[in-house]
C-alpha positions in Angstrom: 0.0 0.0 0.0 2.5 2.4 -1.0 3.2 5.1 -3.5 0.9 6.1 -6.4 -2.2 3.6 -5.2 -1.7 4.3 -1.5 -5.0 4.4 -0.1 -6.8 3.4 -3.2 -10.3 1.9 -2.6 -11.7 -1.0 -3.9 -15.1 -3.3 -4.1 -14.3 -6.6 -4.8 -18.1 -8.4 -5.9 -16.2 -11.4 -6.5 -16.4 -14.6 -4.5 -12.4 -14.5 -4.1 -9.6 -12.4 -4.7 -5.9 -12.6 -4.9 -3.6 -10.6 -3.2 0.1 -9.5 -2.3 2.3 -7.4 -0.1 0.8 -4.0 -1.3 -3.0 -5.0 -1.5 -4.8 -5.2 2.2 -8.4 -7.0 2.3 -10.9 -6.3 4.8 -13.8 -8.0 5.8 -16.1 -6.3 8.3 -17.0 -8.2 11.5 -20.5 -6.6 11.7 -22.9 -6.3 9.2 -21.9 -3.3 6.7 -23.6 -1.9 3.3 -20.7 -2.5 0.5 -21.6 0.9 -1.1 -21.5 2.8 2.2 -18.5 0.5 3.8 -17.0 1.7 0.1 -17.4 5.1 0.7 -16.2 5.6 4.0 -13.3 4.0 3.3 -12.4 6.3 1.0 -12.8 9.0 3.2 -10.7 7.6 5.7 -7.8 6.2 3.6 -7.7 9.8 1.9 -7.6 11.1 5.9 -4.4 8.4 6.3 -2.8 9.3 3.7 -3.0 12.8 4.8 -1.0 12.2 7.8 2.1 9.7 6.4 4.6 11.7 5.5 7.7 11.2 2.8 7.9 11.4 -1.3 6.1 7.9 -1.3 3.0 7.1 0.9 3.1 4.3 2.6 0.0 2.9 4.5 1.1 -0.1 6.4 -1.7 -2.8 7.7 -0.4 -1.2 11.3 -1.7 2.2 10.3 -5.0 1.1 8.8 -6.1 -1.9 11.9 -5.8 1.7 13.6 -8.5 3.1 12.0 -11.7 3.2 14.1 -15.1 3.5 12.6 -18.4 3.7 14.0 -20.7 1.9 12.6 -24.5 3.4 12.4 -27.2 0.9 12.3 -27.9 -0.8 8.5 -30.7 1.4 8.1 -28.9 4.2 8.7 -26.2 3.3 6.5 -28.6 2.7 3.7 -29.9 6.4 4.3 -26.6 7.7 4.3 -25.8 5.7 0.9 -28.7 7.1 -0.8 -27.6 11.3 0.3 -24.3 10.3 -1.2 -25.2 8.9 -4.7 -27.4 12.0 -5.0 -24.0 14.1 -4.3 -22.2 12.2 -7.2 
């Protein structure tokens, strides 16, 4: 997770994926909307990357575990969702 595609956001719709040394996966413990778990993670990431310093960005699976999100209810979530689609 480093230079040009630090902190680059992803929905993977497949049953599987394959990955390596600069891809992280995440799969929520509690129950998440992909579109809204989608967006916030791009919100965050873009907040990570704000804070790593150097010519390269590097986002280490250290700095992201750190990340805490709350998690509003799936109804909620689904709300929220909907207000941002209508933004894009």
């Amino acid at each position: 997770m480093y230079g040009a595609t630090a902190g680059k956001v992803a929905l993977n719709t497949l049953d599987s994926a394959t990955v390596n040394q600069a891809v992280l996966a995440l799969e929520p413990k509690e129950k998440f909307h992909n579109l809204f778990l989608f967006y916030l993670l791009e919100v965050e990431m873009l907040k990570a990357l704000l804070l790593v310093q150097g010519g390269q960005p590097n986002l280490s699976a250290t700095i992201i575990k750190a990340i805490k999100i709350k998690v509003p209810a799936l109804l909620e979530q689904q709300k929220n969702r909907y207000g941002i689609n209508q933004c894009r």
